[in-house]
N, C-alpha and C positions, 0 to 999 in steps of 0.2 A: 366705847369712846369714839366719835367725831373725829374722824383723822380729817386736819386743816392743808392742805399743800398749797403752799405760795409759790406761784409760776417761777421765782428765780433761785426755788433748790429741791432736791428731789427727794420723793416720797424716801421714808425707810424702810428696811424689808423688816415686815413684821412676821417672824418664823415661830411665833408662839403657835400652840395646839389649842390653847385655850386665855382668853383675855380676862383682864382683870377685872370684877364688879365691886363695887364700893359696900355695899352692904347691902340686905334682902331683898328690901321695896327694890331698888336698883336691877338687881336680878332679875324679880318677876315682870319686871317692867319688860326686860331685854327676851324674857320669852312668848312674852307678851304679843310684842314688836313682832317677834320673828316670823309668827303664824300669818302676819300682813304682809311677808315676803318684800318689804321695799327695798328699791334698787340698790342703794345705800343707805346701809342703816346706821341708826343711830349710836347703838349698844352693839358693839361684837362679842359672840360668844365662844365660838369654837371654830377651826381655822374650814375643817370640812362644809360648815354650812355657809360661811361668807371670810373673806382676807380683804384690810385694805388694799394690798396690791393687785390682789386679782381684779379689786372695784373699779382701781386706778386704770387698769391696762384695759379694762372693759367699756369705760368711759371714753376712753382715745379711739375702742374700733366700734363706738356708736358714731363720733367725730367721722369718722372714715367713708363707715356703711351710710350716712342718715337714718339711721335707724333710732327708734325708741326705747330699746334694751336691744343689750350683748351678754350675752352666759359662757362666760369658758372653759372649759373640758382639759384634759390631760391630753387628748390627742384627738384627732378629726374625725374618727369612729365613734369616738366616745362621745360627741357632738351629735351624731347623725344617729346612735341611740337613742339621744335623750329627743331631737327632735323627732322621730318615729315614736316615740314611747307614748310621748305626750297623748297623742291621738289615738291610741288602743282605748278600745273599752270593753269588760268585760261580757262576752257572751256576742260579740259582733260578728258578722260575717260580709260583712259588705267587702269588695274588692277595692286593693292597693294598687296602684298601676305604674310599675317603675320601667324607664328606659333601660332595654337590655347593655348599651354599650356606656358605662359606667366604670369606678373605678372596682377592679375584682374584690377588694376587701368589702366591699360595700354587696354585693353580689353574695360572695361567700355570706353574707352578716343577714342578707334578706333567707337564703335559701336555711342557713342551719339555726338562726335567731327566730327570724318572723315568723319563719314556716313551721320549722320542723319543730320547734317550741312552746310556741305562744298560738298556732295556730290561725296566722294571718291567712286571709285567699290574695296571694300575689301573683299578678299577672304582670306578663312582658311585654313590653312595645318596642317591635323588632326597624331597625334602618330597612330601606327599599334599598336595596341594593351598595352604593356608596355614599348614602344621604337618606336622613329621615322627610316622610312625607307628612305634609299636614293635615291633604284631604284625608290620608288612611289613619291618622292621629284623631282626627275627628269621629272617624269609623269604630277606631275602637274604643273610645269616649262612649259614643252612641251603641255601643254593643254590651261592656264591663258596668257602665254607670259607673267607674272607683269613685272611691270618696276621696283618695288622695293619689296625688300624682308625684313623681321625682324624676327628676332628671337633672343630669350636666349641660350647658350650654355646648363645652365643648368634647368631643369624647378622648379615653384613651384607651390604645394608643394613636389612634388614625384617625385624629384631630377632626371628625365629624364635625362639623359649627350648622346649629340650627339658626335662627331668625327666632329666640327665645322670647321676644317680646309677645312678637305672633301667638308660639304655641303655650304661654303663660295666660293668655288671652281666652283662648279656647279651651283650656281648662277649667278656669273660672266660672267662663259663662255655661259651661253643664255642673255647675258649683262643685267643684272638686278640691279640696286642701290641696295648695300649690307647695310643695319643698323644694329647694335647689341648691344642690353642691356647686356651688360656685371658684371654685377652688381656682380650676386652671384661667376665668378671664379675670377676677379679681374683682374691687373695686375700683379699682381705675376701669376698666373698660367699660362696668355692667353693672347698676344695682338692681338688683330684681326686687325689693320691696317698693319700688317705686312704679316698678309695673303690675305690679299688684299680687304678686309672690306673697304668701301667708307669713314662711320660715326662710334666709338664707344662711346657710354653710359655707365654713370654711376652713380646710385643715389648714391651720393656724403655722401648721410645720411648715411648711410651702412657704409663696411669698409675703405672707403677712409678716412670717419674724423673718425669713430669708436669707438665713445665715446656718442653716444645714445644723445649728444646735440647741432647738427647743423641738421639745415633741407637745404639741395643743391641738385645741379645735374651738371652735364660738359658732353658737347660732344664733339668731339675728331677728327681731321682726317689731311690729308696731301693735301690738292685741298686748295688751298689758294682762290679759285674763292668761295668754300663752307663756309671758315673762312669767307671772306665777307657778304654772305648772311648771315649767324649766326649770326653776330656782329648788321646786317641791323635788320634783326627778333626779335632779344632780346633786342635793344634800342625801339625798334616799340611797343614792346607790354610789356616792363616793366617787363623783366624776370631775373632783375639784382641783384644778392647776393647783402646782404648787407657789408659795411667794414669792421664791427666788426666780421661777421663769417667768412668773408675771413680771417681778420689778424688771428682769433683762429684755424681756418682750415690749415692755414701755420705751426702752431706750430704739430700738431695733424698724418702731412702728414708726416715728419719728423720719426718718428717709424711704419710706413705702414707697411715696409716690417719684419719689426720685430714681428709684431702683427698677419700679415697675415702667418707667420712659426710655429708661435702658436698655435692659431685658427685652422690651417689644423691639428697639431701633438695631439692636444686633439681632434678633432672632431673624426680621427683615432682611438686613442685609446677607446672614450666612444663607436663607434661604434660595435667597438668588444668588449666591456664588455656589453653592450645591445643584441648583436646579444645570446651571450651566457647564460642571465640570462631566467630562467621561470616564470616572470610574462611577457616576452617580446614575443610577438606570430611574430611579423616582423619588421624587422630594412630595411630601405631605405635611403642606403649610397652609392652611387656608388665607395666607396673605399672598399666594402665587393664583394667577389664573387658572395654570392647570388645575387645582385642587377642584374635586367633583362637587364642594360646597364651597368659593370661594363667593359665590351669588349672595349668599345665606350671608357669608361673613361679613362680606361687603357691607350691606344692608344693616346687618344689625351692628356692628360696630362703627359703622359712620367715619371710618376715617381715625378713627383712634387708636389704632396699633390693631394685631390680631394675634397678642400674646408671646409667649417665649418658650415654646415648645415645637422642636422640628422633629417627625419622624419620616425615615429616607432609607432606601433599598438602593444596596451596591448592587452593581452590575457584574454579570458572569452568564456562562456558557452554561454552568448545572450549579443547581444547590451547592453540590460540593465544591465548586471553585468559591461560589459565593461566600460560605463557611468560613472555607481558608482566605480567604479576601476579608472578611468579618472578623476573626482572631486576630489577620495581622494588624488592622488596623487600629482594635483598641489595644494591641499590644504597643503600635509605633506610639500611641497617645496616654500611656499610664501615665508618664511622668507630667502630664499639659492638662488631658481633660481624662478624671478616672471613671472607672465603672464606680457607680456607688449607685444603688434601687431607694430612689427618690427622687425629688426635683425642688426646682425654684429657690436653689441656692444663690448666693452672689455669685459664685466661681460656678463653670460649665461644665456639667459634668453627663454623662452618658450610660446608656445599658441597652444589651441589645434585646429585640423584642424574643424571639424564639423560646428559650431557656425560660423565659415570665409567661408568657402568655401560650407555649407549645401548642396544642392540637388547634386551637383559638386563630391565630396565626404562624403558620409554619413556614415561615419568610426567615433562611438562616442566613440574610446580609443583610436584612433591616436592624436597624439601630435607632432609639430617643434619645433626642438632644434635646436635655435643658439647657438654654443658653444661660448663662452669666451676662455679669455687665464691665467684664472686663475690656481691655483695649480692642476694639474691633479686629481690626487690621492684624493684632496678633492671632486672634480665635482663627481668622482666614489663611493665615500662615502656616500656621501647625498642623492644620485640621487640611487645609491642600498637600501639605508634603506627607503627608499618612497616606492621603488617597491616591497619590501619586506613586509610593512606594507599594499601595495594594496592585495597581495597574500588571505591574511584573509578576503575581501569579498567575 
């Protein structure tokens, strides 16, 4: 069935398993159909290979992305499966080449998936220090040949910002499959299919729905030969949102861009009320000068925000005062901004880096701030009198 939606009332959740076909010809018709994988089809048969909501809320982040097909996942892993998967073929060995500072789920999913499974050669493209380079990015282009590349524009947790355009660029031209978790700049800041990115990602969980309760993912591109496979991959292995988080994710997508103007204009602002206070010893914003890639950021985002994620090290005499200065802190702010290990919620919320990331980063008074898009002036209120109260250990 042809789901119709008229702009002035909304889709229904279609929670069926399986849809209804009128009689035989009808049926073979719809499995017919299916094998052609179109965006939206005609005939629905079963909720795992296609949902109208899922189609609905997929159509709004082609609206978003300009993208030519969107595929949606149950969660932003299960996105960056299905875009990896696509491209395995059996009995390969050519080299994959992913940026080492990425998100760890993604890391964990190269080393115990790719690797130790399936038998990928995955190699890593390590930062020069506190910033990636692009002549030694070229270097190991020129060295690996991979066939495909991935990377974040921005890293976590120490908001690395490359000049993405650039090294999308020089990927391409040693023809390399371009992938990008785009997660932390969004589309409001960056569409990488327009710089000629193959695939872009998105955990969907983050600021696409932005409301800290849908767990998704979508990936993104213009090769309609790659919408196929995607469509093939994610009916095959069951990576299909459900229809009630599509239908609330329709709703949620709707103020993206409104949320994501926020989000950047407070993460701005606390950045420089952080960078300036003295319980704060280092703020890692690339919207600050100090930041070792604020060049980069500058550059590539033109003046458009530089997102909504601060990480920042309290100041102290040893680790352990730091520690204790780092408990009291998210203690003084349970009740205002909680620990919760995620981001890109409406409301601000926090975790500290040590306990996530340990041997990686063993900084025990660094802290990530997601910002919210709540009242400014209040996040700087709350978030000063914690640090103010940490001062006295």
């Amino acid at each position: 069935m042809k789901v119709y939606q008229p702009k002035t009332a909304r889709t229904p959740i279609y929670r069926d398993a399986g849809f209804y076909l009128e009689d035989i010809p009808t049926m073979k018709k719809a499995f017919a159909d299916e094998h052609k994988y179109s965006r939206e089809p005609e005939l629905y048969i079963y909720s795992r290979y296609r949902n109208p909501n899922v189609v609905e809320a997929e159509r709004m982040i082609m609206g978003i992305e300009q993208s030519s097909w969107s595929v949606l996942t149950q969660s932003g892993l299960a996105a960056i499966d299905t875009a990896l998967s696509i491209f395995q073929e059996k009995d390969e060995n050519g080299k994959w080449l992913f940026f080492s500072e990425i998100y760890g789920g993604t890391n964990h999913y190269i080393d115990n998936v790719l690797v130790k499974r399936r038998g990928i050669n995955a190699v890593r493209f390590q930062p020069d220090g506190d910033s990636y380079s692009i002549k030694k990015f070229k270097e190991a282009l020129a060295e690996h040949q991979p066939k495909l590349v991935f990377f974040e524009p921005i890293s976590n947790p120490m908001l690395i910002t490359i000049d993405a355009d650039a090294y999308v660029k020089v990927a391409k031209d040693f023809g390399a499959i371009v992938i990008i978790d785009n997660t932390f700049p969004t589309p409001y800041l960056w569409r990488p299919l327009e710089s000629g990115a193959d695939i872009v990602i998105h955990s969907v969980t983050k600021y696409l729905a932005g409301h800290g309760n849908i767990s998704a993912g979508v990936l993104s591109g213009n090769d309609a030969s790659l919408e196929r496979a995607a469509l093939e991959y994610r009916k095959l292995v069951g990576h299909m949102l459900s229809p009630d988080d599509a239908a609330r994710l329709c709703d949620q997508l709707k103020t993206f861009e409104l949320r994501m103007e926020k989000h950047c204009t407070n993460a701005y602002t606390l950045a420089n009320f952080l960078n300036g206070h003295n319980a704060v010893e280092k703020v890692l914003f690339p919207g600050l000068e100090t930041h070792p890639t604020h060049r980069e950021a500058f550059k590539f985002f033109r003046g458009r925000g530089y997102g909504a994620m601060i990480t920042f090290d309290l100041a102290g005499n040893s680790n352990q005062q730091k520690s204790e200065r780092c408990n009291k802190f998210v203690s003084e702010l349970k009740n205002h901004i909680p620990l919760v290990p995620t981001l890109g919620d409406v409301d601000t919320i926090l975790m500290p880096i040590e306990p996530v990331w340990g041997d990686k980063y063993p900084f025990p008074g660094m802290i990530r701030l997601s910002v919210g898009i709540e009242d400014v002036d209040d996040l700087v209120d709350v978030i000063g009198n914690a640090l103010n109260k940490c001062i006295a250990l």
